[in-house]
KEVEX-885885 format. One line per field, with one value per atom (N, C-alpha, C, O): residue in three letters; chain; atom name; x, y negated, z negated. Coordinates in Angstrom, 3 decimals, m for minus. Each point is the difference from the previous one (the first is absolute). Example, Ala and Ser with C-alpha at 12.3 -4.5 7.8 and 13.67 -1.06 7.14 Angstrom:
% KEVEX-885885
r <- (ALA; ALA; ALA; ALA; SER; SER; SER; SER)
c <- (A; A; A; A; A; A; A; A)
a <- (N; CA; C; O; N; CA; C; O)
xx <- (13.190; m0.890; 0.900; 1.036; m1.386; 0.820; m0.770; 0.509)
yy <- (5.690; m1.190; m1.200; 0.019; m1.069; m1.190; m1.090; m1.108)
zz <- (m7.800; 0.000; 0.000; m0.665; 1.385; m0.060; m0.730; m0.169)
***
This chain:
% KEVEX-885885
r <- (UNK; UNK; UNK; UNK; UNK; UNK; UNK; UNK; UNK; UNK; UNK; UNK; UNK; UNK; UNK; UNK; UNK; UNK; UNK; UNK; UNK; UNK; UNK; UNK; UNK; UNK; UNK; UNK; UNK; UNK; UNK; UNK; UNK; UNK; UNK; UNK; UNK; UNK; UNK; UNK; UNK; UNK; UNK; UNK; UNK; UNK; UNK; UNK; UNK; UNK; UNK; UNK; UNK; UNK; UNK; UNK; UNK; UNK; UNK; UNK; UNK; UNK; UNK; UNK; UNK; UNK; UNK; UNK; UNK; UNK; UNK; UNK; UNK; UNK; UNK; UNK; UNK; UNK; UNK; UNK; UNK; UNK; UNK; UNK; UNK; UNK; UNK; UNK; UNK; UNK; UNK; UNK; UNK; UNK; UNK; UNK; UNK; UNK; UNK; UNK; UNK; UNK; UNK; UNK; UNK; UNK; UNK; UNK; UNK; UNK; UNK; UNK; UNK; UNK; UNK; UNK; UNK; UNK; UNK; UNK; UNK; UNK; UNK; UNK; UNK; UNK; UNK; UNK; UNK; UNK; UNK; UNK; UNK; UNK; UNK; UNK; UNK; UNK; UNK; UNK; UNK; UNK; UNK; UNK; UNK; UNK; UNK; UNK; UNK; UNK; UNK; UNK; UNK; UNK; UNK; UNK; UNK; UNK; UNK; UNK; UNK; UNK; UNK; UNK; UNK; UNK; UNK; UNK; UNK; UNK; UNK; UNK; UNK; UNK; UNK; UNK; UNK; UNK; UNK; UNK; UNK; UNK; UNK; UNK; UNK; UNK; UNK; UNK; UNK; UNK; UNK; UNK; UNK; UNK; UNK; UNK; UNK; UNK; UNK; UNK; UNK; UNK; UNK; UNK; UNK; UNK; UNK; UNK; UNK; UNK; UNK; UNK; UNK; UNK; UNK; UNK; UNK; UNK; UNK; UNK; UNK; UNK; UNK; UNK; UNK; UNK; UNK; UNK; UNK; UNK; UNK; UNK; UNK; UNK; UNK; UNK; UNK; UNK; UNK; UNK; UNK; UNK; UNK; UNK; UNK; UNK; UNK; UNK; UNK; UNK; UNK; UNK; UNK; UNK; UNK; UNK; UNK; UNK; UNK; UNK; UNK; UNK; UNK; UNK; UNK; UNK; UNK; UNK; UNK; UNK; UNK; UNK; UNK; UNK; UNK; UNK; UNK; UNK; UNK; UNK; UNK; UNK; UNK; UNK; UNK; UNK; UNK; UNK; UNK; UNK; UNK; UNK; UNK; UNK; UNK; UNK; UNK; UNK; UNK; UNK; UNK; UNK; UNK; UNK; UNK; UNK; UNK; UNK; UNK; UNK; UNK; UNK; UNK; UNK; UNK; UNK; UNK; UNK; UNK; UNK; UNK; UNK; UNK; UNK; UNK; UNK; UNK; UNK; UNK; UNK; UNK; UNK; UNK; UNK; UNK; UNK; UNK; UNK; UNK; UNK; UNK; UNK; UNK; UNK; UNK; UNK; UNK; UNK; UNK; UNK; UNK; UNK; UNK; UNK; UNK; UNK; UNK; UNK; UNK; UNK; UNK; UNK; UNK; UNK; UNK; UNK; UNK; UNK; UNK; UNK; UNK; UNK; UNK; UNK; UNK; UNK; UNK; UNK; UNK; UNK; UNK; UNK; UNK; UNK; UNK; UNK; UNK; UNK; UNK; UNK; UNK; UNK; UNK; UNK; UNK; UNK; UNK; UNK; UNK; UNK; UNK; UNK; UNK; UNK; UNK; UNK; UNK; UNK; UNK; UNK; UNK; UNK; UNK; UNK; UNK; UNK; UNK; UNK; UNK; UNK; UNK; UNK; UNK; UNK; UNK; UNK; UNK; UNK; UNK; UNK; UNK; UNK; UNK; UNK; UNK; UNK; UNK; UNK; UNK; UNK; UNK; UNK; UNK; UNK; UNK; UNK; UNK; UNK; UNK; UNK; UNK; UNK; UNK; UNK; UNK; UNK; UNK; UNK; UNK; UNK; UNK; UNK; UNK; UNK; UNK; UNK; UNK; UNK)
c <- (A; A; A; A; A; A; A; A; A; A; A; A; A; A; A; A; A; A; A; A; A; A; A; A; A; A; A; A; A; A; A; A; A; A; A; A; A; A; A; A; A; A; A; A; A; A; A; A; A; A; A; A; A; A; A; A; A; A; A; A; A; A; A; A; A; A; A; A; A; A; A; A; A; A; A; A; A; A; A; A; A; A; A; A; A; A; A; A; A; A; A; A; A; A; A; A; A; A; A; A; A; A; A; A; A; A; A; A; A; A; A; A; A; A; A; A; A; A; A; A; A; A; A; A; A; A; A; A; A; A; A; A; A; A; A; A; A; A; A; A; A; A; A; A; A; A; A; A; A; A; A; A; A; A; A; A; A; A; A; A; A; A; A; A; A; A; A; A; A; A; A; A; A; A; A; A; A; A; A; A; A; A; A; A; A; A; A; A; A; A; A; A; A; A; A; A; A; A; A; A; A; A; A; A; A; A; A; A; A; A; A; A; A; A; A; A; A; A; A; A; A; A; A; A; A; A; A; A; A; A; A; A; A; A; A; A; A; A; A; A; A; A; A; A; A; A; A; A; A; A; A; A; A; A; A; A; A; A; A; A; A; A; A; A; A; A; A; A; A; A; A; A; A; A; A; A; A; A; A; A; A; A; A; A; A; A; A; A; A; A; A; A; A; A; A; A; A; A; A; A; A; A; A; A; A; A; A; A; A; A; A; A; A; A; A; A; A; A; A; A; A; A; A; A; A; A; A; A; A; A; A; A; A; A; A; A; A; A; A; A; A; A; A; A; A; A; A; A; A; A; A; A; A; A; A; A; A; A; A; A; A; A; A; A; A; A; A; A; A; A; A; A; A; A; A; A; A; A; A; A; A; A; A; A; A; A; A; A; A; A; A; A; A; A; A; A; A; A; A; A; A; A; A; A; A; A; A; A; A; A; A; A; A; A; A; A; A; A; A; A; A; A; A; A; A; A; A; A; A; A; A; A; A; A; A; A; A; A; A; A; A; A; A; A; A; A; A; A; A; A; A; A; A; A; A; A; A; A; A; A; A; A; A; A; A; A; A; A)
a <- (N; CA; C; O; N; CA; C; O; N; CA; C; O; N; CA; C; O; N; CA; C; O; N; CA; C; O; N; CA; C; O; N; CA; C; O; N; CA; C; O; N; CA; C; O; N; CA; C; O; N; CA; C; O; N; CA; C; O; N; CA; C; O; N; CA; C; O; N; CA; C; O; N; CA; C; O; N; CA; C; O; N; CA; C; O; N; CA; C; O; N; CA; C; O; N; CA; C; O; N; CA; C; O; N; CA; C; O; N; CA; C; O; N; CA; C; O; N; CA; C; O; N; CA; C; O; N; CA; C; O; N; CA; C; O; N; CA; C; O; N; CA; C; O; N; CA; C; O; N; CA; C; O; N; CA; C; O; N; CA; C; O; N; CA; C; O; N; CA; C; O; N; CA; C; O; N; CA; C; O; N; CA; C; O; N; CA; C; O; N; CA; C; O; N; CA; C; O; N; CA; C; O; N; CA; C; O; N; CA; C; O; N; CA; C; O; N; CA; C; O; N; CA; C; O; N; CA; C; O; N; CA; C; O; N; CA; C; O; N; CA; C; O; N; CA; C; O; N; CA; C; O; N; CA; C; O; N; CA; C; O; N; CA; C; O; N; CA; C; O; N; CA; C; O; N; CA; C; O; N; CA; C; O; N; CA; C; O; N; CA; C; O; N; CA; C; O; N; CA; C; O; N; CA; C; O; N; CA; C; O; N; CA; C; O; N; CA; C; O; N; CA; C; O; N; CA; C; O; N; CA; C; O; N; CA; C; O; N; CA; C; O; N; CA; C; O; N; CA; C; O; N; CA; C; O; N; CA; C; O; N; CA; C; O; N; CA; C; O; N; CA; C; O; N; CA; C; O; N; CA; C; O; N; CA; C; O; N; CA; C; O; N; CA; C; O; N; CA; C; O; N; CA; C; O; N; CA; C; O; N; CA; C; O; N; CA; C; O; N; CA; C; O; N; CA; C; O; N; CA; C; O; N; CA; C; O; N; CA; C; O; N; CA; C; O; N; CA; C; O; N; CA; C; O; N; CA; C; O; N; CA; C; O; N; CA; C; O; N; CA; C; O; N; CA; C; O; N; CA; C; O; N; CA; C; O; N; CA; C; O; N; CA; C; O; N; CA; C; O; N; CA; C; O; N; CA; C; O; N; CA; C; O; N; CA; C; O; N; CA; C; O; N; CA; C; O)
xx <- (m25.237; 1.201; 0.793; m0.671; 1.778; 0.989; 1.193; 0.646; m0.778; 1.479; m0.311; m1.190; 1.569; 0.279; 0.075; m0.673; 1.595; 0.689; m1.250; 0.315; m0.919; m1.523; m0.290; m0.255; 0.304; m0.972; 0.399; 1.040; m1.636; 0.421; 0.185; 0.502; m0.977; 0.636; 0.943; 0.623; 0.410; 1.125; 0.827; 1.218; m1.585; 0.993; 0.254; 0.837; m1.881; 0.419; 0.056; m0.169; 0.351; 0.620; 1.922; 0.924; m0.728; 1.371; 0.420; 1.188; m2.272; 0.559; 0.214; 0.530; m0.952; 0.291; 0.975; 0.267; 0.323; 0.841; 1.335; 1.107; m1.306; 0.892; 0.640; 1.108; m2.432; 0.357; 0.297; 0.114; m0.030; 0.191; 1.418; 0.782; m0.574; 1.144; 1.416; 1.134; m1.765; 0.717; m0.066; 0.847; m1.886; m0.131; 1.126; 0.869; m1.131; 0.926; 1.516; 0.560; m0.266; 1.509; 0.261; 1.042; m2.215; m0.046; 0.669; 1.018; m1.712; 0.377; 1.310; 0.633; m0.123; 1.017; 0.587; m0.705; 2.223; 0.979; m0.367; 0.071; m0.518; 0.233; m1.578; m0.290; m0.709; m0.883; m0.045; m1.093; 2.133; 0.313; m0.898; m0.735; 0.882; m0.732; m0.505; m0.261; m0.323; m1.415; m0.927; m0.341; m0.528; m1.206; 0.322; m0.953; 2.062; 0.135; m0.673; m0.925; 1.600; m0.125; m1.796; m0.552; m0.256; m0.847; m1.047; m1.164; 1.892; m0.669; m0.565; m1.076; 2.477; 0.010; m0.396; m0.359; 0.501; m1.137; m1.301; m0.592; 0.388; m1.626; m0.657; m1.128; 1.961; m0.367; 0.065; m1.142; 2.257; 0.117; m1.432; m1.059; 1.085; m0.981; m1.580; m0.970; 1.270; m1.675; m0.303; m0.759; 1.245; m0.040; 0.350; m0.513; 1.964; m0.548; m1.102; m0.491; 0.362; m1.948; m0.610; m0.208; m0.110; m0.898; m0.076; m0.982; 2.535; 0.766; m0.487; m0.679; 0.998; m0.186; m1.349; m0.363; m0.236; m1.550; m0.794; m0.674; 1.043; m0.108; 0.253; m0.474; 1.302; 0.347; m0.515; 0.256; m1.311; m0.119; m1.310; m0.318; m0.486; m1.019; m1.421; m0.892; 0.958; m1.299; m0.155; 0.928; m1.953; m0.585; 0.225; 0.344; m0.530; 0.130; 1.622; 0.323; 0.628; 1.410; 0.428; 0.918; m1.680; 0.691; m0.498; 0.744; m2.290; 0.065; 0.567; 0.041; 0.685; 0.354; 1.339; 0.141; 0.788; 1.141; 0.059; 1.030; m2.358; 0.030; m0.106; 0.432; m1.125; m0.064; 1.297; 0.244; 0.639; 1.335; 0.700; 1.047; m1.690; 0.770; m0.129; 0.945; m2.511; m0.301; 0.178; m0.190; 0.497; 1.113; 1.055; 0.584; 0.044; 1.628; m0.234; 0.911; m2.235; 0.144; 0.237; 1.100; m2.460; m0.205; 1.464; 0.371; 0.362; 1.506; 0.883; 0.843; m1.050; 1.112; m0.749; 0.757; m2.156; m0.024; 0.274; 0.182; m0.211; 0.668; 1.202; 0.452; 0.335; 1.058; 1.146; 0.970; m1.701; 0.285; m0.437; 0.533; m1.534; m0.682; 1.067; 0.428; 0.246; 0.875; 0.981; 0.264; 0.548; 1.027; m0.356; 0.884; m1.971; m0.081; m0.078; 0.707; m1.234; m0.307; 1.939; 0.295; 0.520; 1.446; 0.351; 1.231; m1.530; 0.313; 1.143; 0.930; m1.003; 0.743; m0.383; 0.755; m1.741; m1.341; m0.465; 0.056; m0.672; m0.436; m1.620; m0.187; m0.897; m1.246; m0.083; m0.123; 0.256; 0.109; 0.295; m0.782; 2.228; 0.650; m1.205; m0.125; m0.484; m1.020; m1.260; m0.657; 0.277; m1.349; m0.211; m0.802; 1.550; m0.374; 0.065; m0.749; 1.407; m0.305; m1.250; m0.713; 0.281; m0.879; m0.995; m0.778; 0.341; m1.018; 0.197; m0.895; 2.122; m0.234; m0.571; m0.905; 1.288; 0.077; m1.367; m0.526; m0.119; m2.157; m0.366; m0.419; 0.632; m0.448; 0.298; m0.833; 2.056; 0.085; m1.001; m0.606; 0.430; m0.763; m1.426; m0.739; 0.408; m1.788; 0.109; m0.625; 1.849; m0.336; m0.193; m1.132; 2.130; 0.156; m1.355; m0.384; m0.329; m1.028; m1.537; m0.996; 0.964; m1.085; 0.555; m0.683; 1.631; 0.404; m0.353; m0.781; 1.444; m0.533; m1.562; m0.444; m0.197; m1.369; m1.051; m1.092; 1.970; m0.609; 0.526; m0.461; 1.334; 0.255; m0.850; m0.415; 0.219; m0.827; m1.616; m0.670; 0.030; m1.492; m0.395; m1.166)
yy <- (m18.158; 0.078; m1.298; m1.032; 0.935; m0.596; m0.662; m1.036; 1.895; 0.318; 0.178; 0.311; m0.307; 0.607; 1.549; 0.812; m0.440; 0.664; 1.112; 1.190; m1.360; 0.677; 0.818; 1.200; m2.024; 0.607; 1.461; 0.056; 0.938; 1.326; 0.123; 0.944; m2.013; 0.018; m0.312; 0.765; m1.946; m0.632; 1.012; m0.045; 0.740; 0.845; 1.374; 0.814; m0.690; 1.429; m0.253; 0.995; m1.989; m1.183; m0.115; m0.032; m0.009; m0.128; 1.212; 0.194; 1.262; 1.509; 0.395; 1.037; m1.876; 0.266; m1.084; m0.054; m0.819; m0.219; 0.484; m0.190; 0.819; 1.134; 0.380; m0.325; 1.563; 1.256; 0.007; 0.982; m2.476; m0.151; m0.575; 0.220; m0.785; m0.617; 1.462; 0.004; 1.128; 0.980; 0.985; 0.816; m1.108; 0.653; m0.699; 0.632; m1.999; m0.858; 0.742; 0.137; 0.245; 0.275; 1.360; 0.570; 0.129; 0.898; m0.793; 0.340; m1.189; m0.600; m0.266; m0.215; 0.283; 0.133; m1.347; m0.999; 1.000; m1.456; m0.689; m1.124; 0.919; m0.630; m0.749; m0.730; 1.388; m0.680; m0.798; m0.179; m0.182; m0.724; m1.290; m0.081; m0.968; m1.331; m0.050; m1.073; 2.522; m0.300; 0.367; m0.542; 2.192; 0.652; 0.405; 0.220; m0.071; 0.272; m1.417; m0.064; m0.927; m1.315; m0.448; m0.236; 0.229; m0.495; 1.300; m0.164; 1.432; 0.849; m0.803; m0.423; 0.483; m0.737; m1.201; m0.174; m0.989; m0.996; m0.272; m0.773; 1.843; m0.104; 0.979; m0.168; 0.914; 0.739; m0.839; m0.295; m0.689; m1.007; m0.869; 0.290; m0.976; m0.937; 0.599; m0.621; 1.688; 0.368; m0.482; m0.962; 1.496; m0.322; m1.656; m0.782; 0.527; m1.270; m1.185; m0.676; 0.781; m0.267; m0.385; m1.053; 2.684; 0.238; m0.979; m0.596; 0.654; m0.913; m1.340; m0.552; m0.216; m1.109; m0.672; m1.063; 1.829; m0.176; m0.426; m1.017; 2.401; m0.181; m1.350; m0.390; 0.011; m1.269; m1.334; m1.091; 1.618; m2.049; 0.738; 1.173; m2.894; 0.043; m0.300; m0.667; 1.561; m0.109; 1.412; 0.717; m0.450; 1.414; 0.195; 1.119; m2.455; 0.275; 0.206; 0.800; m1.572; m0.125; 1.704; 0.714; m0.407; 1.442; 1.111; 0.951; m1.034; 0.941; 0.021; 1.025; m2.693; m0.242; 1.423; 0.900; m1.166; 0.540; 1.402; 0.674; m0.210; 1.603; 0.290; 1.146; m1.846; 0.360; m0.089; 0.931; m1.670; 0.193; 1.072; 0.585; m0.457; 1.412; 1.004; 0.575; m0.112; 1.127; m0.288; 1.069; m2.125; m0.119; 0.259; 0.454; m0.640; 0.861; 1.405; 0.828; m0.519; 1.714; 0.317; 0.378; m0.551; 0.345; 0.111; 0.992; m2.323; 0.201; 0.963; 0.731; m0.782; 0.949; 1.392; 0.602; 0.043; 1.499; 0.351; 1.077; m2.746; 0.451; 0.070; 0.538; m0.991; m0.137; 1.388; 0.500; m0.175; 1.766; 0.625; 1.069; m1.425; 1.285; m0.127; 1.023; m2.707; 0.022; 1.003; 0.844; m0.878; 0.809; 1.714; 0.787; m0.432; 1.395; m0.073; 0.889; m1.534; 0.036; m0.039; 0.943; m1.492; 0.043; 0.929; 0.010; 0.631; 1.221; m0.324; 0.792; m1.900; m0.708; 0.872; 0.188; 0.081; 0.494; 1.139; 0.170; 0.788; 1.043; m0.080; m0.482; 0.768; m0.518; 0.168; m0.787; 2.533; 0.773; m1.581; m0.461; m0.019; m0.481; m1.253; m0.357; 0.039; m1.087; 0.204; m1.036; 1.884; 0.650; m0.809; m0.933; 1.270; m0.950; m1.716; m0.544; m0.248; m1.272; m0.139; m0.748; 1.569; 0.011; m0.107; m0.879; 1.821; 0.347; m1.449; m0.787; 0.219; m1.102; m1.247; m0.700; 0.541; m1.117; 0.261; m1.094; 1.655; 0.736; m0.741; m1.158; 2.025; m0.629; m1.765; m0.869; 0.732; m1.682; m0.772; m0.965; 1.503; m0.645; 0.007; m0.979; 1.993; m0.010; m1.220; m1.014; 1.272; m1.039; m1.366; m0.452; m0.477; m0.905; m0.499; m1.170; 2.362; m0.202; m0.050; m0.233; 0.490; 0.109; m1.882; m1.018; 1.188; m0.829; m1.776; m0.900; 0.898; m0.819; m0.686; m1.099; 2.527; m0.007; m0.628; m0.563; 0.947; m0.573; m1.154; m0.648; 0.227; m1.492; m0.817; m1.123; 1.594; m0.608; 0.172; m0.509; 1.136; m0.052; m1.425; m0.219)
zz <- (1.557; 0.819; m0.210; 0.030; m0.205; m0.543; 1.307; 0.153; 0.344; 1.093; 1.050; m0.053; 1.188; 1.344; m0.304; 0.635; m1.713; m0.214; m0.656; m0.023; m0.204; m0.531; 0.962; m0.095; 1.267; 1.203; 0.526; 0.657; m0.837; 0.408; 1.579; 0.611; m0.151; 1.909; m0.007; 0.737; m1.386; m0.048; m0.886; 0.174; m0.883; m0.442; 0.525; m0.391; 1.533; 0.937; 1.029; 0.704; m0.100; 1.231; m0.607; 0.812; m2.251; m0.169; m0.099; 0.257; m0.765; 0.033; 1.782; 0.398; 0.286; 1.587; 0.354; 1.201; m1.975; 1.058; m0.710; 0.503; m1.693; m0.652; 1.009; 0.425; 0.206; 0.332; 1.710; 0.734; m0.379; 1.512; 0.035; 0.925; m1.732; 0.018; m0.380; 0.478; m1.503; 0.068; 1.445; 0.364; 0.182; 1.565; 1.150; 0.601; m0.495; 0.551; 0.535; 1.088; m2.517; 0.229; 0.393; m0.321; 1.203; 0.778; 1.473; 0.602; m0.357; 1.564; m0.185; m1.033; 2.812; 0.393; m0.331; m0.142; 0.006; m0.733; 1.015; m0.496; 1.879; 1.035; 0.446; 0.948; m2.321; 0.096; m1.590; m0.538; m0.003; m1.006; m0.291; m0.984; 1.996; 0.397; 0.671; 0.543; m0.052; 0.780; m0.702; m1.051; 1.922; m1.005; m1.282; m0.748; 0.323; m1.402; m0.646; m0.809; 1.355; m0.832; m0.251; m1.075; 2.926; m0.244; m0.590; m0.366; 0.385; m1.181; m1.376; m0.422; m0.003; m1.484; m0.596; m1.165; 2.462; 0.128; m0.499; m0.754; 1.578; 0.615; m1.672; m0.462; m0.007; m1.371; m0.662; m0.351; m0.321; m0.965; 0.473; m0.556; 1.228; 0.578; m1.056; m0.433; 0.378; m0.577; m1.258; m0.122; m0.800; m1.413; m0.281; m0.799; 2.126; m0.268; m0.099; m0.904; 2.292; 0.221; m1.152; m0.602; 0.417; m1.025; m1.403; m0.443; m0.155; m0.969; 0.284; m0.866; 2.263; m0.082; 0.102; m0.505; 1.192; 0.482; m1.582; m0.166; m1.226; m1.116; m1.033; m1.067; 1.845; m0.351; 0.211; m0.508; 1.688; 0.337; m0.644; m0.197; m0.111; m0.451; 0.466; m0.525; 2.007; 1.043; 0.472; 0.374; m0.418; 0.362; 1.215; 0.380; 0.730; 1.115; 0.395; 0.879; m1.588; 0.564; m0.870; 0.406; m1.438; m0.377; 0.893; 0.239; 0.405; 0.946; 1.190; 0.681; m0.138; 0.895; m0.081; 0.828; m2.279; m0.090; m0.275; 0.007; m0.284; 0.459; 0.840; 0.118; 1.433; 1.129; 0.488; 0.767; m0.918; 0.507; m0.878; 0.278; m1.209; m0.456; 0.678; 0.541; m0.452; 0.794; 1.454; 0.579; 0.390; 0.670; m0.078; 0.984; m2.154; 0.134; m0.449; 0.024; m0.472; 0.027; 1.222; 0.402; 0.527; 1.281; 0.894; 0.628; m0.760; 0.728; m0.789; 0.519; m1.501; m0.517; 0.647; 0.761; m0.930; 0.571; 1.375; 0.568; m0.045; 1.531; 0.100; 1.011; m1.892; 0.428; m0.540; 0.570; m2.067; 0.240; 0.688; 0.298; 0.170; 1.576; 1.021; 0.535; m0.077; 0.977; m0.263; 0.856; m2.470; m0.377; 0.107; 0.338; m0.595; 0.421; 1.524; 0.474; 0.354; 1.596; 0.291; 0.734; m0.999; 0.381; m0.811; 0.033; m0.611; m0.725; m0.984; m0.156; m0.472; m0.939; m1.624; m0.954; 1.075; m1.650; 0.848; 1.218; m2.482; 0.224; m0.276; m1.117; 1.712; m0.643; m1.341; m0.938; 1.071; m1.585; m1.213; m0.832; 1.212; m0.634; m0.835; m1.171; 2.256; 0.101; m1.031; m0.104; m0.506; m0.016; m1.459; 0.023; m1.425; m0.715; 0.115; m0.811; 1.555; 0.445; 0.184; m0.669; 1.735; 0.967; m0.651; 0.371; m1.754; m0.777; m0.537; 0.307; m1.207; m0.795; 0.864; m0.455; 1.298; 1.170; 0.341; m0.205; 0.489; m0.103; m1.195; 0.002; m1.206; m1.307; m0.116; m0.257; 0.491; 0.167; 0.772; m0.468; 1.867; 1.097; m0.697; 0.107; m0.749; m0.652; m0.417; 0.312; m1.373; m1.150; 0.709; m0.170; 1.080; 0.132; 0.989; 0.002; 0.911; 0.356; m0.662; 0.684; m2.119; m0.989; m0.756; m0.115; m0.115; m1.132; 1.450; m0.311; 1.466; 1.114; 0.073; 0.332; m0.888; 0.566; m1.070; 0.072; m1.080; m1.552; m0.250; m0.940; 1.569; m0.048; 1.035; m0.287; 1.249; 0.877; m0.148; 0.899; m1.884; m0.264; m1.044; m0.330)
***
């Protein structure tokens, strides 16, 4: 592995914040700079993490920076749950995120755990 960019979590952490950021512009204009925003946030935030964590050169400060990744998963699925609860999103609408945002969470919780043995 060469890259950040190798890592098959960091590259389906960036196929989700694809497909949230094309969800986004479902919500209403008037949630522009709010939940739209800390939607898109809290999605970018992941892959970043991931990216930077890759970068320093301590096992402990890179698992440090996946745990705040899978922290900004965790806020981001609440914070589309808030958007379907205001009936902003449709769950339906939700369902492949939902699946990728699962597959992400494994990963970042295997890949955590193997850094920490």
């Amino acid at each position: 592995m060469t890259s950040y960019r190798d890592l098959i979590v960091w590259q389906k952490s960036m196929s989700l914040v694809t497909l949230i950021y094309k969800l986004v512009t479902q919500l209403p204009e008037n949630e522009k700079y709010g939940l739209a925003s800390q939607i898109k946030r809290s999605a970018v935030s992941i892959p970043s993490n991931i990216a930077e964590g890759y970068g320093r050169n301590y096992r402990k400060d890179y698992s440090r920076f996946l745990q705040i990744a899978r922290g900004s998963l965790f806020e981001n699925q609440t914070q589309l749950e808030i958007a379907v609860n205001l009936d902003f999103l449709k769950a339906d609408d939700l369902e492949e995120i939902k699946q990728l945002s699962i597959e992400v969470e494994k990963m970042l919780n295997s890949l955590i755990k193997k850094l920490e043995e």
